[in-house]
N, C-alpha and C positions, 0 to 999 in steps of 0.2 A: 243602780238606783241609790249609790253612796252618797250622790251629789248636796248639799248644802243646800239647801233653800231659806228663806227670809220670812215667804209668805205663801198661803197655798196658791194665791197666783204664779206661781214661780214654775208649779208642779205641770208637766207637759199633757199631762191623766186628764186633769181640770181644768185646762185651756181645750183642748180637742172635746169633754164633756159639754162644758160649754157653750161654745159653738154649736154642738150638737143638739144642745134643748134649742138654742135659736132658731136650730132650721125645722126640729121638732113641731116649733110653736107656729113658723111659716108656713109650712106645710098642713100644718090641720085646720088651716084656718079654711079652706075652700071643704072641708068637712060638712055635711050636711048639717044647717041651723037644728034638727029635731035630736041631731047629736052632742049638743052643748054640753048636758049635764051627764053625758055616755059616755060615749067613746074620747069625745073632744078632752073632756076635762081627766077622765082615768091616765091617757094616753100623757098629756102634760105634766102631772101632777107626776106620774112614775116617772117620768124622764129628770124633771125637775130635782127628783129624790138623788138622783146619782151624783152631780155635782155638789151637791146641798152634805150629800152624808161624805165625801171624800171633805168638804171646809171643815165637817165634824170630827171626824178621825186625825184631822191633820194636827190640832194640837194636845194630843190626845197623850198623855204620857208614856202609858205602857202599852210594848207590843201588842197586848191581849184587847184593851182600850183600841186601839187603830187600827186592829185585825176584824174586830166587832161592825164598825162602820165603815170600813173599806169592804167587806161582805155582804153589809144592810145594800152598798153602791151596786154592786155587783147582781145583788139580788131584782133591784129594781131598774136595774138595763135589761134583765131578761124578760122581768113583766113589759119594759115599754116595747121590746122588741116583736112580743109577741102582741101587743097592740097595732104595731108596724106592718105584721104583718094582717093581722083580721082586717086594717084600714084597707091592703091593699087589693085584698081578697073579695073585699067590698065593693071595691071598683071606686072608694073614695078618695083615693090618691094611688099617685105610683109613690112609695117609699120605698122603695129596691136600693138607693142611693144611700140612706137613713139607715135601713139594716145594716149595709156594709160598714157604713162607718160605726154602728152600735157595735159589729163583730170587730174590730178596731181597737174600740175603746176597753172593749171587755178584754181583749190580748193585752192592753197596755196595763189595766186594773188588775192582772192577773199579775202580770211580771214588777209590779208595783208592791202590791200584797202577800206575793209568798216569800219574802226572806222573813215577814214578821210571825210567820207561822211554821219555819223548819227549825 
């Protein structure tokens, strides 16, 4: 995770996040309309948080600074996943596809964030 980067675009966490809210945001769209301001919008908003707090940590000076919002990240892939799953529980979507990739990103968020915490 020595590698140089220029910009958090660069970062492979935040590209595969990324993507992730996209299909996030495709996905919940066939959500039930009484779910807009529910499930719809918890489920996004959490998802959204992950990419949004890894751009936040990214120029963050010190370890302790980028440990703080690489964790905030970490913290809100678990809320959206277990969003992921309530949807699927629901019978409002299959996100089976969505979790795995959430369990994905959380392996790569994991092995991203813990040199700045040993």
């Amino acid at each position: 995770m020595n590698v140089k980067t220029s910009s958090f675009r660069d970062l492979m966490v935040w590209q595969k996040a990324h993507a992730w809210v996209l299909a996030v945001y495709a996905s919940s769209r066939s959500f039930p309309k009484d779910e807009l301001f529910g499930l719809t919008s918890q489920l996004r908003r959490a998802a959204a948080s992950v990419p949004a707090n890894l751009v936040e940590g990214y120029r963050r000076r010190t370890n302790a600074d980028k440990a703080r919002f690489y964790n905030i990240a970490q913290a809100s892939l678990d809320e959206a996943t277990y969003f992921l799953i309530l949807a699927n529980d629901l019978i409002y979507a299959d996100t089976t596809v969505l979790q795995s990739q959430a369990d994905e990103i959380a392996k790569m968020l994991y092995a991203y964030s813990k040199p700045l915490t040993s």
